[in-house]
C-alpha positions as CSV (number, residue, x, y, z in Angstrom):
1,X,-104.7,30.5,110.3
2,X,-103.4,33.6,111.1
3,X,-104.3,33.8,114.8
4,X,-103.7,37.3,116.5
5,X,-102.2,37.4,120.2
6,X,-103.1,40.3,122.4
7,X,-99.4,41.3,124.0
8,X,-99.7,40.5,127.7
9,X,-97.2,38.0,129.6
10,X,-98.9,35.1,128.7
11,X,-97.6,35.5,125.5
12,X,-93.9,33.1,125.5
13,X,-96.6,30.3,126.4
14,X,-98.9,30.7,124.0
15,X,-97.2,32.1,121.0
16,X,-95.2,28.6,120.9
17,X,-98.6,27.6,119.8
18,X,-99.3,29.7,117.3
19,X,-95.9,29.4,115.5
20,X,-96.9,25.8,115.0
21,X,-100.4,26.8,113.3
22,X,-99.4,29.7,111.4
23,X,-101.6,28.4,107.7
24,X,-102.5,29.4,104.0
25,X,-101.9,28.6,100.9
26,X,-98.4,28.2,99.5
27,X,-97.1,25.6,97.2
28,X,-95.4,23.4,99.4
29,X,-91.2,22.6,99.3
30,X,-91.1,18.9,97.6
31,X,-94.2,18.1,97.0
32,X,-95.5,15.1,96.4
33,X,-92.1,13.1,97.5
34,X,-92.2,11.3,100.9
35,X,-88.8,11.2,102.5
36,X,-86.4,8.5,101.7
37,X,-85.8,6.9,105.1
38,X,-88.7,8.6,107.5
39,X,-86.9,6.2,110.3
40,X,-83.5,8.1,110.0
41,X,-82.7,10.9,112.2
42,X,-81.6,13.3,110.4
43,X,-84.4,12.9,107.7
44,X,-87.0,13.2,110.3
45,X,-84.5,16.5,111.2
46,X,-84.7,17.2,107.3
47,X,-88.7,16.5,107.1
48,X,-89.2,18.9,110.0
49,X,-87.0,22.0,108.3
50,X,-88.9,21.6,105.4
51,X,-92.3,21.4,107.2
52,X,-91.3,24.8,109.0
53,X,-89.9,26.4,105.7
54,X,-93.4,25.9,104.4
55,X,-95.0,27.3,107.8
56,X,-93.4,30.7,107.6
57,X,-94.0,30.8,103.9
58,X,-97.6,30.3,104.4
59,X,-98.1,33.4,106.4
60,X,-96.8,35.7,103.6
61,X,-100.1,34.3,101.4
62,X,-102.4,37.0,101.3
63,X,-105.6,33.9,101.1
64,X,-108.0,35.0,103.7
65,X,-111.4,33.6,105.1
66,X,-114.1,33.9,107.6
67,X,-114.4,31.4,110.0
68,X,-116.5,29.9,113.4
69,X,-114.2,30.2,116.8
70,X,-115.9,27.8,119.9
71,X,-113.6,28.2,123.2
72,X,-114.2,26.3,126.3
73,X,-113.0,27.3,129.5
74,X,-113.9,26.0,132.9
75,X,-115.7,30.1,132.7
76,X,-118.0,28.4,130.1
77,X,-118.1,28.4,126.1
78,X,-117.9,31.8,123.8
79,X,-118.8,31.2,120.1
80,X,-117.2,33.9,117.8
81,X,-117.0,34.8,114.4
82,X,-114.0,36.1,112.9
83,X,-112.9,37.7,109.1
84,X,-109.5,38.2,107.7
85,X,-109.3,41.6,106.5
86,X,-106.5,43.7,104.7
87,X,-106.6,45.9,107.7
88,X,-107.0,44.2,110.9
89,X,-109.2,40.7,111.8
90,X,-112.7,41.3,112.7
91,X,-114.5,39.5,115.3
92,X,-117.9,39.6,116.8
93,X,-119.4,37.2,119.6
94,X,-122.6,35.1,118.7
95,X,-123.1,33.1,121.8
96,X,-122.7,32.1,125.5
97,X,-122.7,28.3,126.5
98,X,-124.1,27.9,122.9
99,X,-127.1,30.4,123.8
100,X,-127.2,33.6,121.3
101,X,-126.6,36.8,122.7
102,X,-129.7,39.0,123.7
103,X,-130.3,41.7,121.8
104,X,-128.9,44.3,123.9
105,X,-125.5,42.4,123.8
106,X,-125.6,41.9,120.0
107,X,-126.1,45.6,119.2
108,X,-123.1,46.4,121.8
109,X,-120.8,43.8,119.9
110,X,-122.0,45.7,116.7
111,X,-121.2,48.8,118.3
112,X,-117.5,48.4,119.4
113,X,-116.9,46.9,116.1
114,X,-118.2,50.0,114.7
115,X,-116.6,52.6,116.6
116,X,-113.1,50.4,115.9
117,X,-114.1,50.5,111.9
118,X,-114.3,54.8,112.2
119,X,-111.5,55.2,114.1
120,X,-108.5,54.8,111.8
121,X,-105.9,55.6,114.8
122,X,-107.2,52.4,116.6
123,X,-107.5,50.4,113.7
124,X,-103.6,51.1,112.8
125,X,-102.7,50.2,116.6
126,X,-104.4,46.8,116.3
127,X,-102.6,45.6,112.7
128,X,-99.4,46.9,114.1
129,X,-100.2,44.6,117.5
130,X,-100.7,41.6,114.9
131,X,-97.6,42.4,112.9
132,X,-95.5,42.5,116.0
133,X,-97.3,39.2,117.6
134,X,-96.7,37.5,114.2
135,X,-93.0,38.7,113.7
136,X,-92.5,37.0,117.1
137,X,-94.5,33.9,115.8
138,X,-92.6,33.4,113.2
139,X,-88.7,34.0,115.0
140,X,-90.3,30.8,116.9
141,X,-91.2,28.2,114.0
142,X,-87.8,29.2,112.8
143,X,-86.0,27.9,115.9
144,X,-88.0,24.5,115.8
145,X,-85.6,22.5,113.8
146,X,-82.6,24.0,116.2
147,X,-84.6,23.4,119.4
148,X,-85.5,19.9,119.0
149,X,-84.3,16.9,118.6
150,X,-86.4,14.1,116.6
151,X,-86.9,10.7,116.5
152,X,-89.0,8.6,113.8
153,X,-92.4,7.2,116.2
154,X,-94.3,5.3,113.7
155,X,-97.8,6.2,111.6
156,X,-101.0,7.0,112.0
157,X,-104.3,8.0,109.3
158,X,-105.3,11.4,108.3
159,X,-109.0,11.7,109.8
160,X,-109.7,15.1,108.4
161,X,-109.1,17.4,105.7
162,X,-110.3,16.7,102.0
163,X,-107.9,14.0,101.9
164,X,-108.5,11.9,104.8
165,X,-107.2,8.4,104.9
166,X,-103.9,9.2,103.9
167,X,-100.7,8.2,106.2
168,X,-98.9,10.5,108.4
169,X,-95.7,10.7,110.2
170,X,-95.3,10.9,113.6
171,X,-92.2,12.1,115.4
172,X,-90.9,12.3,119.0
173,X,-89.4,15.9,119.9
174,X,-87.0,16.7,123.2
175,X,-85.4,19.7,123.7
176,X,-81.6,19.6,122.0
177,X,-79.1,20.3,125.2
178,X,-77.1,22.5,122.3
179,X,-79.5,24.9,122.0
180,X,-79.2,28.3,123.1
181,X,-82.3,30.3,123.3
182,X,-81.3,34.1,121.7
183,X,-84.3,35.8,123.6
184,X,-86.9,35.4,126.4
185,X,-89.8,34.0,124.0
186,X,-87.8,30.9,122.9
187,X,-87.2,30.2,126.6
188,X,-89.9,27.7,127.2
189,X,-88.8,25.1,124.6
190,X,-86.4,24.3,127.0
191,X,-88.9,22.5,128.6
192,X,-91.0,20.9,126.1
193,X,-91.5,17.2,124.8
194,X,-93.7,15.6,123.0
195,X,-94.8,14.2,119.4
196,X,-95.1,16.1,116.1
197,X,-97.2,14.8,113.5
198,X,-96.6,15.5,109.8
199,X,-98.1,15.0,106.1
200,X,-94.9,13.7,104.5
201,X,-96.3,14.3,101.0
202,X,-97.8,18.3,101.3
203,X,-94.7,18.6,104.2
204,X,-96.6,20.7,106.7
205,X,-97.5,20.1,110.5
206,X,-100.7,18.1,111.0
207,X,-100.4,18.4,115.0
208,X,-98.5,19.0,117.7
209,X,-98.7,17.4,121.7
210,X,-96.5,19.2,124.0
211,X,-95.9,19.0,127.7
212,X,-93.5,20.9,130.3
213,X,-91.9,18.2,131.5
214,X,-89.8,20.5,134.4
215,X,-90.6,24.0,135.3
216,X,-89.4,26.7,133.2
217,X,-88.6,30.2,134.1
218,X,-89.2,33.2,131.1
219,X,-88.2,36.4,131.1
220,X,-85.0,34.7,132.9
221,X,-87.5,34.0,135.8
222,X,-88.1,37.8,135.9
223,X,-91.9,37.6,134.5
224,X,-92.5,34.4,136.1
225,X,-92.3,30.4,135.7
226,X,-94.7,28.1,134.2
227,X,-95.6,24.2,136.4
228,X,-94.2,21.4,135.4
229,X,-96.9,19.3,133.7
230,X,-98.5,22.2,131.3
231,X,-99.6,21.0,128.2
232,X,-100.8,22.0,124.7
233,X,-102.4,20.7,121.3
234,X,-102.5,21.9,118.1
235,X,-104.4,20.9,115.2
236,X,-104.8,21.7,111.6
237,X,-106.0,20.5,108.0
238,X,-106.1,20.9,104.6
239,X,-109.1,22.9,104.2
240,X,-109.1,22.7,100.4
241,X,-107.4,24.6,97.3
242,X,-104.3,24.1,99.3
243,X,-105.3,26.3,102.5
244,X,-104.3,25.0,105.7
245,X,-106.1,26.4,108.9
246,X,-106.2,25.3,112.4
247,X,-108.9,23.1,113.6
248,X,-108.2,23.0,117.5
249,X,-106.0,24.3,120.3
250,X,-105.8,23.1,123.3
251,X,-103.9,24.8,126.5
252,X,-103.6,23.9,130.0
253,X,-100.7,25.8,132.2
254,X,-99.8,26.9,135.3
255,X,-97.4,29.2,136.9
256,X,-96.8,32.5,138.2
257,X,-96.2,36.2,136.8
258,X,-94.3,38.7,138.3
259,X,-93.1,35.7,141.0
260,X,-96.5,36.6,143.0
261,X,-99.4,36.7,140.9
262,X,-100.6,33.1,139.5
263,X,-101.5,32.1,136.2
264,X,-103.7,29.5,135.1
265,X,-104.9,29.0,131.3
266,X,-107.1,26.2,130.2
267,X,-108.7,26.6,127.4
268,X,-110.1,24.1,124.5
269,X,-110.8,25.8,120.9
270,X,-112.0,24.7,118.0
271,X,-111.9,26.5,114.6
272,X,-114.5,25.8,111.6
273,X,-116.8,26.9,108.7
274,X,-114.1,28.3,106.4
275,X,-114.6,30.3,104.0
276,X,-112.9,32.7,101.8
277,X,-112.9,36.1,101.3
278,X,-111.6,38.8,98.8
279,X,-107.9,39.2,99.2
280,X,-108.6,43.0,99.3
281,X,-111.7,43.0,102.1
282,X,-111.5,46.1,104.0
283,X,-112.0,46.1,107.7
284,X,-115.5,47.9,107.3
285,X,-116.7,45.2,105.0
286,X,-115.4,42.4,107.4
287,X,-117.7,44.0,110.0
288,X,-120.6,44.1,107.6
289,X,-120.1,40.4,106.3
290,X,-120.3,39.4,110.0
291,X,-123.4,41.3,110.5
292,X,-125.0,39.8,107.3
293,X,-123.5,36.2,108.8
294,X,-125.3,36.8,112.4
295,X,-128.4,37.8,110.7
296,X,-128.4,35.1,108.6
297,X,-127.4,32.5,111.4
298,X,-131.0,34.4,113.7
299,X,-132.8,33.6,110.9
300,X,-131.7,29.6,110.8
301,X,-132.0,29.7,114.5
302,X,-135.7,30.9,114.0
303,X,-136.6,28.2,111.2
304,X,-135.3,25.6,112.9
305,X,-137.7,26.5,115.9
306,X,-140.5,27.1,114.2
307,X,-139.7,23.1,112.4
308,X,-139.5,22.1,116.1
309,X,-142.5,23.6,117.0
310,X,-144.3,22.1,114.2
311,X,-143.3,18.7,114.4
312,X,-144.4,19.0,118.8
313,X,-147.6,19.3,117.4
């Protein structure tokens, strides 16, 4: 999945996260061969190259969907809907702690959306935010193999995707004392441990488990330092036709900005109801196939009551 980072100083934490997620569909690099000794160091090294190589690829596939977005936070839930577009991705809210929006709120989300479709100034500024965000993503994934060292930590079953059942590898990561972060983004892998789990036959990243296991400075302790103890999870699956998209990311840190101001980010999301969409979809057609989708979601909503209703009685 192609998630889109607002730029804010959050962003060496989370874009780490991101890198890891980054799917589409691409053929993957040896397909269909497991790895000769998955026990071996430097072909768990070798598996986790390839598995990267085929991460960065993936985002140059022009395959795009429409998808379901739930976040908890300790705020509450949101429920979004988002669309790929050729222009920019397109979201709209649907819900509060899992109650719809009131009208009032609806027709403002529809509104902003709107406004953001006629405005082509705007609508240029936000792709060239996700171009940067994603050019940032991707100078990350590419470090992986050089960050981390890897160690073989046994298998596990797939439990989703269209294939589940089928083995996995997982790997132990820690950070490699020889690496040299070239700028302030890859400054919190410095930190990081954890286990890496990968389909050794479609060679891309199932999940990743990460935690801070010291406190790290970024920005050279200029923007601030994230607690010891922060962790993240990342999920994703085969979704079919070869597509891989997230299915859930999980983040918990703590730190400070600027020295002074605190941050604090927990947040559990999970990603579902793909579908695809033209390759060409414009921005303004995004916005009207969410429309149609919320319509049609008021409509289920109302069935289901009236069923409810029937059945009370």
């Amino acid at each position: 999945m192609r998630i889109r980072l607002r730029t804010n100083p959050r962003f060496a934490i989370a874009v780490l996260v991101v890198a890891l997620v980054i799917g589409s569909s691409v053929p993957s690099i040896a397909a269909g061969s497991a790895p000769a000794s998955a026990q071996d160091p430097a072909s768990c090294l070798e598996l986790v190259r390839v598995a990267v190589t085929n991460e960065v690829a993936a985002n140059d596939n022009p395959k795009k969907h429409m998808f379901r977005a739930r976040k908890q936070t300790p705020q509450g839930s949101q429920t979004r809907l988002y669309v790929e577009t050729r222009d920019a991705i397109a979201g709209i809210t649907i819900a509060y702690n899992d109650k719809p929006l009131a009208t009032q709120d609806m027709r403002g989300e529809e509104s902003r959306l709107a406004g953001l479709a006629g405005n082509p100034e705007q609508l240029r500024r936000k792709h060239s935010q996700e171009q940067e965000n994603a050019e940032r993503t991707l100078r990350i994934v590419k470090a992986l193999p050089d960050a981390f060292l890897y160690q073989y930590d046994g298998e596990e079953t797939e439990e989703a995707g269209v294939d589940p059942g089928r083995q996995l590898l997982r790997l132990k990561f820690r950070p490699n004392p020889a690496y040299q972060p070239p700028t302030r983004a890859e400054q919190v892998l410095e930190g990081m441990a954890g286990f890496v789990v990968i389909d050794p036959v479609a060679r891309r990243i199932v999940r990743i488990d990460g935690t801070l296991f010291k406190e790290v400075a970024f920005g050279w302790g200029i923007l601030g330092h994230l607690d010891k103890g922060g962790h993240f999870l990342v999920e994703q699956h085969d979704i079919g036709n070869g597509c891989w998209e997230v299915s859930r990311m999980s983040l918990n840190f703590a730190g400070k900005i600027l020295m002074f101001k605190s941050l604090a980010i927990k947040s559990d999301e999970v990603f579902s109801d793909f579908r695809p969409v033209p390759d060409s979809i414009t921005f303004a057609q995004g916005v009207e196939m969410l429309k149609a989708e919320e319509v049609k979601l008021a409509q289920n909503r109302g069935t289901e009551t009236m069923n409810t209703h029937s059945r009370a009685h």
